[in-house]
Every structure is written in structure tokens, then in C-alpha cells.
C-alpha positions as CSV (number, residue, x, y, z in Angstrom):
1,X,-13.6,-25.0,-15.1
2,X,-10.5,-25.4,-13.3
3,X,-6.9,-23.7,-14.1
4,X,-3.9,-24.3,-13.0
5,X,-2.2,-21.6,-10.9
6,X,1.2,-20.3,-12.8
7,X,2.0,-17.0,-11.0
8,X,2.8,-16.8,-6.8
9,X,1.6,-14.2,-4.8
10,X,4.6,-14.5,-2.5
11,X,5.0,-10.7,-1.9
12,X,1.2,-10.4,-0.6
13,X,1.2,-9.4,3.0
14,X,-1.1,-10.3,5.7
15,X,-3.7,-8.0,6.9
16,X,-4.3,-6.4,3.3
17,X,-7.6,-6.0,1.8
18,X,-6.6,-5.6,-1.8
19,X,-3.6,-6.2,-3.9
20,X,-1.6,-3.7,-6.1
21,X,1.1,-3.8,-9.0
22,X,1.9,-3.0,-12.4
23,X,-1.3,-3.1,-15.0
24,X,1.2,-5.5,-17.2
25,X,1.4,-7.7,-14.1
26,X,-2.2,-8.1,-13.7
27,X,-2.5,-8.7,-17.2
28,X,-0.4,-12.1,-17.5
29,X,-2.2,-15.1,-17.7
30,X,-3.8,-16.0,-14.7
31,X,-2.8,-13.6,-12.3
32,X,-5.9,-12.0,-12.1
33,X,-8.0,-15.0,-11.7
34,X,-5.9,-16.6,-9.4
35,X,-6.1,-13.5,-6.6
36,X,-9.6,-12.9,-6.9
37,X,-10.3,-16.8,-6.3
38,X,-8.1,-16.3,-2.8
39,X,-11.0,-13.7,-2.0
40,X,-14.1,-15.8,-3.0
41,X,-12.3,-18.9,-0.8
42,X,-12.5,-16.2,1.8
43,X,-15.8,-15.1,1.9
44,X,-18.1,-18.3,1.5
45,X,-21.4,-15.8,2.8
46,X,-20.9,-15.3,-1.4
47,X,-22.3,-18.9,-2.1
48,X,-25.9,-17.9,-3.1
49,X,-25.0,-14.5,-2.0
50,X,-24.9,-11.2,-4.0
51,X,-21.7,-9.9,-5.1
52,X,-21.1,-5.9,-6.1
53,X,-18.6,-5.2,-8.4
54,X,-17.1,-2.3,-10.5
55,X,-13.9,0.2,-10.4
56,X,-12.8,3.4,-11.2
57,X,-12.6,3.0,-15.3
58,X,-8.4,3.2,-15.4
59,X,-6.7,0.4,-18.0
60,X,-7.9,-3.3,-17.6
61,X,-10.8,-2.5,-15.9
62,X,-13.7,-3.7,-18.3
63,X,-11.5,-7.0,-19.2
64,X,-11.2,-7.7,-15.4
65,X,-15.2,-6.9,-15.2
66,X,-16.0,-9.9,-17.6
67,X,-13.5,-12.3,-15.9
68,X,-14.6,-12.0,-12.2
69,X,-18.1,-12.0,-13.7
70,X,-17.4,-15.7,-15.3
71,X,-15.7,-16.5,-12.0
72,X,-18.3,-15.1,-9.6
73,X,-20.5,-17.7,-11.3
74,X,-18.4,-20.7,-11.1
75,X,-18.2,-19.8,-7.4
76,X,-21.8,-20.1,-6.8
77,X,-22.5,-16.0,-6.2
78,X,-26.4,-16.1,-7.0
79,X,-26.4,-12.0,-7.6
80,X,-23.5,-9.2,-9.0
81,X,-24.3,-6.5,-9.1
82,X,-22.5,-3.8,-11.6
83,X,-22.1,0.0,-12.1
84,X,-22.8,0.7,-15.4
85,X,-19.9,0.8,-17.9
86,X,-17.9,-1.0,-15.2
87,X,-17.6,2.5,-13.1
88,X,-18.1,2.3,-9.5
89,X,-16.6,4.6,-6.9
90,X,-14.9,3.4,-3.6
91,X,-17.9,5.5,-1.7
92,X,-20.5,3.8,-4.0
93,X,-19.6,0.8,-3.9
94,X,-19.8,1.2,0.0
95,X,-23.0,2.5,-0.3
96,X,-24.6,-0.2,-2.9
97,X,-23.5,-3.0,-1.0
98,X,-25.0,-1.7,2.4
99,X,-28.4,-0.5,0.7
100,X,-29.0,-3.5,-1.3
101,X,-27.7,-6.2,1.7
102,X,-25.2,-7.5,-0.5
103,X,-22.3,-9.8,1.1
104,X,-19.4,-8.2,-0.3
105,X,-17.9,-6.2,-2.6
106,X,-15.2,-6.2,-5.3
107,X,-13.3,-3.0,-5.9
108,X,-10.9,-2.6,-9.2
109,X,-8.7,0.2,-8.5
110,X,-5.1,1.6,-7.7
111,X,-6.7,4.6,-6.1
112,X,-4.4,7.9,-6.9
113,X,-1.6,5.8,-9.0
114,X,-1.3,6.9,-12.2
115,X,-3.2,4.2,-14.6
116,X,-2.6,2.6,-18.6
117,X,-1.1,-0.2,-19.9
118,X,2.0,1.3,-18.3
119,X,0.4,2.4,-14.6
120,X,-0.9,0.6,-12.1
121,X,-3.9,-1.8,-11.4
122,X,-5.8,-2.8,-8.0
123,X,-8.4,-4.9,-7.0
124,X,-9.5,-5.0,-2.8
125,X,-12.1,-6.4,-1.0
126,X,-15.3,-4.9,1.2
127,X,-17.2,-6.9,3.5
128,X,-21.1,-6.7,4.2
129,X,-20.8,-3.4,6.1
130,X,-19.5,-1.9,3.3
131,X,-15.7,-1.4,4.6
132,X,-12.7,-3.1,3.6
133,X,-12.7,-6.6,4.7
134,X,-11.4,-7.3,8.8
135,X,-7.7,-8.5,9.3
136,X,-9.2,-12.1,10.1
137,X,-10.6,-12.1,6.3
138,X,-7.6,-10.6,5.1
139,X,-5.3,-13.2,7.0
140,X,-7.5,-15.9,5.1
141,X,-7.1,-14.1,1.7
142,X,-3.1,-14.1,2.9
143,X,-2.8,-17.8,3.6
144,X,-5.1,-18.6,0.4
145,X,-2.4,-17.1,-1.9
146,X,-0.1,-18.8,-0.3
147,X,-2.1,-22.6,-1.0
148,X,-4.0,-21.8,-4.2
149,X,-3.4,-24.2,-6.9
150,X,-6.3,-23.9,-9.3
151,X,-9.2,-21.1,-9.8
152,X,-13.0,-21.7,-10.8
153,X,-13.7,-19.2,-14.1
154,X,-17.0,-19.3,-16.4
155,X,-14.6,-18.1,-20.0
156,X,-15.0,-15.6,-22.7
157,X,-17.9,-13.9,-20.5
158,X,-19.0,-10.8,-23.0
159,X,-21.6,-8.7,-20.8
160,X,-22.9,-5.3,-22.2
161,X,-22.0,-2.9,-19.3
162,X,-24.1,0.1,-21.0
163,X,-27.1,-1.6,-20.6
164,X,-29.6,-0.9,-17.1
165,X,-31.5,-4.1,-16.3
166,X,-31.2,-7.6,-14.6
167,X,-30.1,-10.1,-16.7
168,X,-29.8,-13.8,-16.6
169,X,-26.2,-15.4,-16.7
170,X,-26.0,-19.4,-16.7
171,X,-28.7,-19.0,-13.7
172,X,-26.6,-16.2,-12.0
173,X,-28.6,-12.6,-12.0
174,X,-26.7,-10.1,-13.3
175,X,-27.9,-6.2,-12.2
176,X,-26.7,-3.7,-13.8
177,X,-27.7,0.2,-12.2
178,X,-26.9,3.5,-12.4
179,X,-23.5,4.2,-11.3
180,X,-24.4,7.4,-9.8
181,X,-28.1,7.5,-8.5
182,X,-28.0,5.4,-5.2
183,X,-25.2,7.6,-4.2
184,X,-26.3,10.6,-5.1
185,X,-29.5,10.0,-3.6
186,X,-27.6,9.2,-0.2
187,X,-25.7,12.4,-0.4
188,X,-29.4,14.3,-0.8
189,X,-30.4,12.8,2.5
190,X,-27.6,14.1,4.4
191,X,-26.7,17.7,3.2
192,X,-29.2,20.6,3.0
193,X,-29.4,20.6,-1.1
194,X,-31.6,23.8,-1.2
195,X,-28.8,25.8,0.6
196,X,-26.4,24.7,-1.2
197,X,-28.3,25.4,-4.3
198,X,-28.6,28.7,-3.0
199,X,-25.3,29.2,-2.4
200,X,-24.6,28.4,-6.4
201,X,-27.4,30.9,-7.6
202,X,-25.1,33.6,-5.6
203,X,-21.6,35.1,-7.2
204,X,-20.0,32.3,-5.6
205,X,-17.7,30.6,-7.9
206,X,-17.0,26.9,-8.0
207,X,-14.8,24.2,-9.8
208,X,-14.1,20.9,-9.2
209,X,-11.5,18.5,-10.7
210,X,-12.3,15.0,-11.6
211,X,-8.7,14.6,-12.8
212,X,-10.5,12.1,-16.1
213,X,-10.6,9.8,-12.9
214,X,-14.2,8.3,-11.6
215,X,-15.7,10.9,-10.1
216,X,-16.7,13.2,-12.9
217,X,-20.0,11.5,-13.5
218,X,-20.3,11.9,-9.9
219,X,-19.6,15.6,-9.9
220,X,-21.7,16.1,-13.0
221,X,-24.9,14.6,-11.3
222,X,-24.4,16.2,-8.0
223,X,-23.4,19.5,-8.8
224,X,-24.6,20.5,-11.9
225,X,-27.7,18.1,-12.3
226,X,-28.7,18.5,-8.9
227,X,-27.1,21.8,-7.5
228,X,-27.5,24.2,-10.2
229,X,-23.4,24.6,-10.7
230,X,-22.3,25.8,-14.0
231,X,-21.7,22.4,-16.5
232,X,-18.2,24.4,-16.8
233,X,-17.6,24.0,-12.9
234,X,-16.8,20.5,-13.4
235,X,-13.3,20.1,-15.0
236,X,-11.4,16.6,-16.4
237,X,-14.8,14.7,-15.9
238,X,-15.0,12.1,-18.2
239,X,-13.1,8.8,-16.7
240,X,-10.0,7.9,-19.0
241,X,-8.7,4.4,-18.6
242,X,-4.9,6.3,-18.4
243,X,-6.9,9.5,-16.7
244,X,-5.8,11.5,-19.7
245,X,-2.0,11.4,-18.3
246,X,-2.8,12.7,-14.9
247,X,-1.5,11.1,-12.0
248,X,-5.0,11.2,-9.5
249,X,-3.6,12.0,-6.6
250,X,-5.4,15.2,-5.1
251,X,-2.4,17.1,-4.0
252,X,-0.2,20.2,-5.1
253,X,2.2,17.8,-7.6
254,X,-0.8,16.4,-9.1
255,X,-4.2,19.5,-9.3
256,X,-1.6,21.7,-10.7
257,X,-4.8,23.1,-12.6
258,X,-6.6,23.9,-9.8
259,X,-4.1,24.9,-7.5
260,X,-2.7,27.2,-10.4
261,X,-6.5,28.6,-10.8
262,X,-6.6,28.8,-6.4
263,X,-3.1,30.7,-6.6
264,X,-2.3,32.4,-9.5
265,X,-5.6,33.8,-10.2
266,X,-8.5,35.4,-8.7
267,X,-11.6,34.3,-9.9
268,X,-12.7,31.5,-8.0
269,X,-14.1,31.4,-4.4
270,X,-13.6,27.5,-4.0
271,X,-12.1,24.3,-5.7
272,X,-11.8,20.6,-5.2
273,X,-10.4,17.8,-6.8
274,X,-10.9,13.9,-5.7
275,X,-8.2,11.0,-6.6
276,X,-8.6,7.4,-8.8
277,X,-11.4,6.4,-7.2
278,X,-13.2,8.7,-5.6
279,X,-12.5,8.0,-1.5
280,X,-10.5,11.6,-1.1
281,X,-10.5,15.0,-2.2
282,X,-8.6,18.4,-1.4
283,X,-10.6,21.6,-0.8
284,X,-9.4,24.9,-1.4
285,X,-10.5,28.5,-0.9
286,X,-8.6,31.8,-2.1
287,X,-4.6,31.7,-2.0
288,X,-5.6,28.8,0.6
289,X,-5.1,24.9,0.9
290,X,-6.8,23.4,3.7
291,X,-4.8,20.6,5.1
292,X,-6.8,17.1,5.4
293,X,-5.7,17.4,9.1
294,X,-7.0,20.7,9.4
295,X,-10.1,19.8,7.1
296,X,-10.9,16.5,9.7
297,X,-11.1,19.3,12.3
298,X,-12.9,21.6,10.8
299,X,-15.7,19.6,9.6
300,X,-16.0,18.2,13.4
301,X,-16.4,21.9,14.6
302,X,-19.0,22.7,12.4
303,X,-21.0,18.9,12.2
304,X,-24.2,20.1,13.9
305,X,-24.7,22.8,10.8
306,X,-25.2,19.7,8.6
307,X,-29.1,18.3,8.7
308,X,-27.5,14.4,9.1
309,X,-25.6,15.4,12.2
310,X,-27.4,18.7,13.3
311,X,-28.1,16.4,17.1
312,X,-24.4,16.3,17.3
313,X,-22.2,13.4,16.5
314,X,-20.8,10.0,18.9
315,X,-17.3,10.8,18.7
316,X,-13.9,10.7,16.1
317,X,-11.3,9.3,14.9
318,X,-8.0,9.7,13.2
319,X,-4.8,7.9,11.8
320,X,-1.8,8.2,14.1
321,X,0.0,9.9,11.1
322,X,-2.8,12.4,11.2
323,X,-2.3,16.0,13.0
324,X,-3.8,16.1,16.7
325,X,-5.7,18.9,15.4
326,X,-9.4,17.0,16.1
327,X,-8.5,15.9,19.4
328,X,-8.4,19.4,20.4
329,X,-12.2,20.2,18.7
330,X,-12.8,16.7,20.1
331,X,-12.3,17.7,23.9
332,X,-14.3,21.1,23.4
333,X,-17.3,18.8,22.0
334,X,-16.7,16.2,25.0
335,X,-16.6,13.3,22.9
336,X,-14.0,10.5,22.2
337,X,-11.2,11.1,19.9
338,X,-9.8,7.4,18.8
339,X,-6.0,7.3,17.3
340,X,-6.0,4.4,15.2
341,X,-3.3,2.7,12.6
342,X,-3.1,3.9,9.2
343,X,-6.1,1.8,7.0
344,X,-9.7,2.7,7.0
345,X,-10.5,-0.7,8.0
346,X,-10.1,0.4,12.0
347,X,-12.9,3.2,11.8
348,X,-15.1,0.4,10.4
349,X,-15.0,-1.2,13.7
350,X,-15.3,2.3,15.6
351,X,-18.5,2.9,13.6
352,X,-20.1,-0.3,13.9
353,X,-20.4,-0.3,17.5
354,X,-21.4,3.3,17.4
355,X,-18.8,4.6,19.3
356,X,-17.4,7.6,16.2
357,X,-19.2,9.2,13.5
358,X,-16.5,11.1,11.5
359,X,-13.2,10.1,10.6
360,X,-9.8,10.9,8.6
361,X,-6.5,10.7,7.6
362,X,-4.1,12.8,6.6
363,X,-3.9,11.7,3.2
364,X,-6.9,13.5,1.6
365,X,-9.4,10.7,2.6
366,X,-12.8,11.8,5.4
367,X,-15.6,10.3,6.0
368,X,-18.7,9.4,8.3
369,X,-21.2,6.4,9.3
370,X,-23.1,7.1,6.1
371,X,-20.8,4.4,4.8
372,X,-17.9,2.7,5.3
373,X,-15.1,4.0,3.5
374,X,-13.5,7.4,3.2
375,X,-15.7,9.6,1.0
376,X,-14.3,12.6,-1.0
377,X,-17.4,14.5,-2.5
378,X,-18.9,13.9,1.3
379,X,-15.9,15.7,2.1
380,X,-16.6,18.3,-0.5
381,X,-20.3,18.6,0.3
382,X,-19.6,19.4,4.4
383,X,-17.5,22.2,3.4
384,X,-20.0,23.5,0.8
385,X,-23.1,23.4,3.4
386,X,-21.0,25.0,5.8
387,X,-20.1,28.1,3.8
388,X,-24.0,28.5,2.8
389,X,-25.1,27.9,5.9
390,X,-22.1,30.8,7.6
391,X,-21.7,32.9,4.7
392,X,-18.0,32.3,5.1
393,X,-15.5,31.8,2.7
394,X,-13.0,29.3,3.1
395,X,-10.3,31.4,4.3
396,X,-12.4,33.0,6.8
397,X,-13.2,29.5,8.2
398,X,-9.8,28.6,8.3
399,X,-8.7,32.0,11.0
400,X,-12.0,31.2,12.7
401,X,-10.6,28.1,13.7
402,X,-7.4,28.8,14.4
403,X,-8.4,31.7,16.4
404,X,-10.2,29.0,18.4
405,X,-8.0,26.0,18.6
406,X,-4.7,26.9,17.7
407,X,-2.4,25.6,14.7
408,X,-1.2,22.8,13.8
409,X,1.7,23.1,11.7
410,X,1.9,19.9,9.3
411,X,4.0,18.2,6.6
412,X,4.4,15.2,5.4
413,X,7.8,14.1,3.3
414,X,7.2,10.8,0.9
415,X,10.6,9.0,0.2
416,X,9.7,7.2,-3.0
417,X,10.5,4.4,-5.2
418,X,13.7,3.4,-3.1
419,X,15.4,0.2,-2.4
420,X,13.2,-2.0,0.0
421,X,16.3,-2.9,2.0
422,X,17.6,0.5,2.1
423,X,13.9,1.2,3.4
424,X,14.0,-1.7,6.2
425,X,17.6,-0.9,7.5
426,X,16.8,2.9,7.7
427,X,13.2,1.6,9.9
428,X,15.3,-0.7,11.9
429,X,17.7,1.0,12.8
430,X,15.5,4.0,14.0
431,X,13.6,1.1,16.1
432,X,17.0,0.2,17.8
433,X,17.6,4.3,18.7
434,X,14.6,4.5,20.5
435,X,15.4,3.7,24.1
436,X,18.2,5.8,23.5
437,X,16.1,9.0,22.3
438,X,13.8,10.0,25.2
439,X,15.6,13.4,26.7
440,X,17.8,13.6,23.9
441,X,18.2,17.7,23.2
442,X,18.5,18.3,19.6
443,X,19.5,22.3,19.5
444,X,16.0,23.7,21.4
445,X,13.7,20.6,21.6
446,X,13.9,17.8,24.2
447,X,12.1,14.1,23.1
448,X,9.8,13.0,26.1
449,X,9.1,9.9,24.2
450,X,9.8,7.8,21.3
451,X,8.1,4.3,20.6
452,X,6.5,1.9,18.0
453,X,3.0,2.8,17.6
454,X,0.8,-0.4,19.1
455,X,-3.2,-0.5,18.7
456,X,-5.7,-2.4,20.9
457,X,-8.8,-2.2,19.1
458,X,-11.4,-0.9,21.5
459,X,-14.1,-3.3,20.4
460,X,-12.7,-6.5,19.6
461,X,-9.4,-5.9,21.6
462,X,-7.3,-7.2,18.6
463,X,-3.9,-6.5,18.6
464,X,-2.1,-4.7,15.5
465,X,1.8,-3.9,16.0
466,X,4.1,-2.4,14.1
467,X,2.1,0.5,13.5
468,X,4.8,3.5,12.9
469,X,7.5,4.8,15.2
470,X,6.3,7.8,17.0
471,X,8.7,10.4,18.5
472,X,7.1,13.1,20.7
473,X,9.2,16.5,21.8
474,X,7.9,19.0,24.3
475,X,6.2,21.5,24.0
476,X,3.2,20.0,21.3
477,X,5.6,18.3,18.8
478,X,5.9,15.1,17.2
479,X,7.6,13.1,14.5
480,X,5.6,10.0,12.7
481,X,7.7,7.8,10.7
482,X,6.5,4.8,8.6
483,X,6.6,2.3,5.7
484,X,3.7,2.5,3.2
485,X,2.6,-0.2,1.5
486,X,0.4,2.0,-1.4
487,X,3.6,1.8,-3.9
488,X,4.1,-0.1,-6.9
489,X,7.5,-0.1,-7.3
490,X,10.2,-0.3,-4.6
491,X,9.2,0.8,-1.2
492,X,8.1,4.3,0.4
493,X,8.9,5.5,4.0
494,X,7.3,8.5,5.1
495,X,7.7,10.8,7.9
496,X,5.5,13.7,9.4
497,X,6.1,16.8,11.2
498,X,3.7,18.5,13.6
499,X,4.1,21.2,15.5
500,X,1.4,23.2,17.6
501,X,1.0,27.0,17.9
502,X,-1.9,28.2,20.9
503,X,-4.2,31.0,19.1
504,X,-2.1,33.3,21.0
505,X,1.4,32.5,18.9
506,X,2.0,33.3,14.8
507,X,-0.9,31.6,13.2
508,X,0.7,32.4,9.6
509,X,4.3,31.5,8.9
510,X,5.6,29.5,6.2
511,X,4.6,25.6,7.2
512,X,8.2,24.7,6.3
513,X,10.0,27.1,8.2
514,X,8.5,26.4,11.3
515,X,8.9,23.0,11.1
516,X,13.0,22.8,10.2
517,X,13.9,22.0,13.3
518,X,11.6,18.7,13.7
519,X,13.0,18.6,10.1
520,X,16.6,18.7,11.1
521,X,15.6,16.0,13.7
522,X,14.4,13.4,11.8
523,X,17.8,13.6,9.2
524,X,19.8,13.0,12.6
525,X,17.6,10.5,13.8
526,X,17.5,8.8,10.2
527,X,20.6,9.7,8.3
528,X,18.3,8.7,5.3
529,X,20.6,10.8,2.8
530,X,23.3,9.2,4.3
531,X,22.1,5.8,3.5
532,X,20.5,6.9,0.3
533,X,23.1,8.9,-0.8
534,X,20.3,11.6,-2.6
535,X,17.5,13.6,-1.9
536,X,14.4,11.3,-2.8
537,X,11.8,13.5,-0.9
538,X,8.8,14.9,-2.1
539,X,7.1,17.1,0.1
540,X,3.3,16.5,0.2
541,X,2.1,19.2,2.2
């Protein structure tokens, strides 16, 4: 059945995966239907080919199911495949579609927005590796929004989600399995499960936060199922289509509860939380937050302690944006240390042709080969089978590898919700400083280089510009500044500061402190509050 289109996509960008606004946007008539038939005129492998499908439970999330389901078969798909009540997460949906040779997957999520009728709602596309989609697909999915005038749609599909089985829909098979088994069963075949297990039967204490976001069935299975942690180790853990008011975003704004529980108490030797749909987590020990940058390193370090990588693993990579901190581990290990853009569609390439194994950003998100999009409890479940296999607590890991490598000192400040243009004239005009900056002294630091970040992908030897502005000082410093595209409303610039200490030099001052002076930098470089005219920042970490 064909509709006509009544809603534009005319703010979609090229070389994005996924699309996300408002719930009450996706909700009007059509809108929905008319960007997910942009993806299935993108991917024809879905003729006669199986589809997997399911998100991380937030507002609109079942209604979407049924629709996509009814379209899915007026597109031809022969297969879908569903998590059961809808819920997938980012990492299991990776995982189905690459264990059961599906073409492609449909993801319905916002990630760590806040969700609800008044929140935010996202759907994205994987390919048949498992990873979000290349930028020649996405390009397609770009011009397709840009020509669609009608939509294929099977209506008033009613499928019981609740029920495990195949199923017959107008000659379409419909599969619904276990959200959880196939991953946890993945996770099983990469981590020592008996150490950790005994690591659980010790004193050691454990929590972990599913912030009423999709990974509390996860955590339930794994942990407590599986691991012998308490059932009371697992916090927040049953999926709330407005995440019971929580905004699930795994950071010190957002896990007040367990950073409150890390910091203001004493009873617990280790924590973790994971965002909307499961692809990052936070870890922390004692009075200690580990830093995604420093977490990325860390877990490279220690790889070989892990049974999947205990031969050692083909190299790393990380987002520009991301602390240098792994390229230092990186060059100990003698292996390759990529720097990519932001967008964990450029380590999908990188693993592919088997040139990395791990990978990160600095925005809570890790992962590995195992799949092909970042994985949180992964993440979780490295640090755990390290501390049973050392006997060493977080905090203790943390000096140990400092002691080795060095610091690096790392922040990241979020301008939010501000006036695109505002947003573009600040970027712009920071652009036409930069053949200006190199040797410019601000008080004790010197720039040796300042330029738009530019990636040549090592495998296909596509080019993607436009990647950041990076500004470099002497003496192990560096400034990142970019637009972020992960926003809902307005636009978000970000900037980072790094700074790196030897082992020799204070490993323990406040982050903040040491990092004014890059601080004071990029204010003088920016005059964002002068173009702003108030403080918008929110430090991240």
C-alpha cells in the first residue's frame, strides 16, 4: 500500500546512519514510515533477505516495532527477526545480525537522551557486519530523503512481542528470541566466567546501574544469573519507556546514584552504569572514576589477561577527540594505533580487514572485533576479569598505569542547546584563526599546530573532512574542538583538553586545575561567552 509522503527530511545530513529528534516528531503521521522507507530503498540485499529489528524499550518503541514490521513486508524482507518485547541492545543487535547472517539491522533508539512522550526518539541503520551502515549507504539513505514521495507499509500490524517462536506474517517469517541469550552466550566465550565468579564469591562488592534503560535484563542474566552477583547488585533494571526520569547518559550529571554510592560512601569495591542502549558504560572503583580515555588504555594494557585475546591483539584505535593515552600502551605493545573521526562506523572498516581489535571513544563507548559496535557490559566485563585475574582493585590499577605510562589529564566541556548559527560562526571563525595560531604564546604555552582534522581511511582510502579543528601546544598538549550532531534541540560544540604528565611529574592534582591554562586558551581562541553572552558549559569529565 502506498502513502503519500507529508513530512521533509530536509535537516538530514549525509553520512548519518540514523536519524534523531523529538518522540512527538516521530510520532506525526508519516514521519516514521517515510525515513525508514529511505533505509529499505538503500539496502535492496533486504529483498528476500532477513531483517533484525528491536530498540532499547524508551517511548514509541513498540508502535514503531509493529509499523516497520508491516513495512518490512511490503518491502519484500523474507525474515525479521525480533528481541522479545521489542528490546534489543546496540551490542545485540550487532551480535544477532552477524551470528544469524542477517543483511541488516534496524536500531530504535536515542542512545543516552532522555526518553517519553516528551524526550527523544532514534532509529539507525547496521549493515551485514553488524556496524552502522558505510558513508556510501548512508549518502543513499541522504539523497532518498531527499526524493521520497511515497512509502510501502502492510497496516494495523498487531504482533505479540512476548511470545518466543517463528511465526508466519502474510508469507514473511517472523522470529522472535531471547533478547539476552545470543549475547550473553558471546560474552561467555570471551571472558573467563569462573574467575569472575570467583571473584563475586569473595568480599568483593559490586553494583551496576541500568538507569530503567535496556541493559538491566542484560545485567540481570550476566551477572546475577550467570555470575553469582547478589540480585541486589543490579540497580534501575527494568527498561522504562521514559527510563523512570533518568537521563541515560553514564556520566557524573546523570549516575548520581552511583557516583554518590563510589564517593560518598564506602561500601562498595566497584560500580558501573551503561546509557539508553547499551553501547557505553562508566566504571568506577573507590573515590575513583576512570576516564573512557584512560579505561581505552587500560584495557589495551592488560588484553592478553582476557582468554579471547590472551595471544595478544592486531592493533587500536581511537576517535581524534579521545586522549593519546593508548597510543602510548600502543607503542610499548608494537602495534598500530589508528586516530579516526568521531562515529564508530570508521573502526568497522579497521576491524574488517583485520588491521585493530579494540577500540574507543571518549564518550563512554569501547569495544572489540567480537562485534561491531561499541559494547558497554564488554567494557564492564574486561575490567572485572582483570581485577580477578590481578587481585587489584580499581584504584590500584589506575597508579599502576600511570606509574607506567604517564597521565593524561582530560576534560571535555559540552556547549548545549545553543543557537545553530551562533554554533557555526563560533566554528568558522576558529577555522579562519588557524593559519594565524601556530607559534602563538598564550602566557606559558606555545601552539606548534592548529588544523582541521582530515581522515584517509586506511582501507578504502575514502576521504572524510571536516572532522574537528585540532590545536596542538608543546610540550604534550592539545585542544579538540567540534560540532556534535547527537542533540535534539539546537546545536552542541564541544571542546577537549589534554594535557600529559611523564610518571615522573604529579600524577594526582585536580583534572581542572591543571588544565586552566588550555582552558583559558580555548576562551581566547573562541570568545564563545562573548558570542553567547552566558556560560552554557557543562563539564563532562
Amino acid at each position: 500500500m502506498d502513502m503519500i509522503q507529508t513530512t521533509y527530511f530536509d535537516d538530514q545530513k549525509p553520512g548519518t546512519s540514523g536519524l534523531r529528534k523529538k518522540t512527538k516528531v516521530f510520532t506525526k503521521k508519516n514521519y516514521l514510515e517515510n525515513y525508514v522507507q529511505c533505509l529499505f530503498n538503500s539496502i535492496p540485499e533486504l529483498i528476500g533477505g532477513t531483517l533484525v529489528l528491536g530498540g532499547d524499550g524508551r517511548y514509541f518503541n513498540k508502535e514503531a516495532i509493529q509499523k516497520i514490521v508491516g513495512m518490512a513486508s511490503a518491502n519484500g524482507v523474507s525474515k525479521v527477526i525480533l528481541g522479545c518485547d521489542g528490546l534489543l541492545s546496540t551490542p545485540a543487535v550487532s551480535c544477532i545480525i552477524r551470528k544469524y547472517k542477517a543483511d541488516a539491522g534496524i536500531i530504535l533508539s536515542a542512545s543516552h537522551n532522555p526518553g517519553g512522550i516528551e524526550g527523544d526518539f532514534g532509529i539507525k541503520l547496521n549493515g551485514s557486519n553488524g556496524g552502522p551502515v558505510s558513508e556510501q549507504i548512508t549518502n543513499k539513505i541522504y539523497e532518498q530523503t531527499k526524493l521520497i514521495k511515497n512509502y510501502k507499509i502492510v497496516q494495523d500490524v498487531h504482533i505479540n512481542l512476548n511470545i518466543l517462536g517463528l511465526f508466519d506474517f502474510m508469507g514473511m517469517t517472523i522470529e522472535i528470541i531471547d533478547s539476552v541469550n545470543d549475547y550473553a552466550n558471546l560474552m561467555n566465550s570471551i571472558f573467563d566466567f569462573n574467575a569472575i565468579k570467583s571473584l563475586f564469591s569473595t568480599e568483593f562488592t559490586f553494583c551496576f546501574d541500568g538507569m530503567n534503560a535496556v541493559t538491566g535484563p542484560y545485567a540481570n542474566e550476566i551477572f546475577v544469573n550467570r555470575l553469582g552477583a547478589p540480585a541486589t547488585s543490579i540497580i534501575n533494571s527494568t527498561p522504562k519507556e521514559d527510563f523512570g526520569g533518568l537521563h541515560p547518559d553514564p556520566n557524573h550529571r546523570n549516575a548520581r546514584e552511583i557516583f554518590s554510592m563510589m564517593f560518598d560512601g564506602d561500601n562498595v569495591d566497584f560500580a558501573a552504569c551503561s546509557d539508553g542502549d547499551g553501547d557505553r558504560s562508566i566504571v568506577l572503583g573507590k573515590k575513583t572514576f576512570v576516564s573512557p580515555s584512560d579505561s581505552l588504555a587500560l584495557l589495551t594494557a592488560n588484553a592478553t589477561l582476557i582468554k579471547k585475546y590472551k595471544d595478544g591483539i592486531l592493533g587500536v584505535a581511537r576517535s581524534v577527540p579521545t586522549s593519546k593515552a593508548v597510543d602510548l600502551v600502543a607503542k610499548k605493545l608494537n602495534i598500530k594505533c589508528y586516530e579516526t573521526p568521531t562515529g564508530w562506523k570508521f573502526f568497522g572498516n579497521l576491524i574488517d580487514n583485520q588491521l585493530i581489535t579494540f577500540c574507543g571513544e571518549e564518550s563512554a563507548g569501547a569495544g572489540s572485533s567480537h562485534i561491531r559496535e561499541k559494547d558497554g557490559i564488554w567494557a564492564v566485563l574486561m575490567w572485572l576479569n582483570i581485577i580477578a585475574v590481578t587481585k587489584l582493585n580499581i584504584p590500584q590499577l589506575i597508579n599502576k598505569h600511570w606509574k607506567e605510562f604517564g597521565r593524561h589529564y582530560y576534560s571535555r566541556h559540552d556547549y548545549e542547546e545553543i543557537e545553530e548559527s551562533k554554533a557555526i560562526y563560533i566554528f568558522r571563525a576558529i577555522e579562519e584563526k588557524l593559519s594565524t595560531l601556530r607559534g602563538f604564546v598564550f602566557g606559558d604555552e606555545t601552539v606548534s599546530s592548529a588544523e582541521i582534522f582530515t581522515y584517509k581511511d586506511p582501507v578504502d582510502k575514502s576521504i572524510s573532512e571536516n572532522q574537528g579543528i585540532v590545536i596542538e601546544l608543546e610540550g604534550s598538549s592539545r585542544i579538540v574542538i567540534r560540532l556534535s550532531g547527537t542533540g535534539t534541540a539546537g546545536a552542541t560544540l564541544r571542546i577537549y583538553f589534554e594535557k600529559y604528565v611523564t610518571p615522573e611529574e604529579n600524577l594526582y592534582q585536580d583534572t581542572q586545575m591543571v588544565l586552566s591554562n588550555l582552558i583559558n586558551i580555548a576562551n581566547e581562541i573562541t570568545q564563545i561567552k562573548d558570542v553567547l553572552g552566558k556560560d552554557f558549559r557543562k563539564v563532562i569529565s
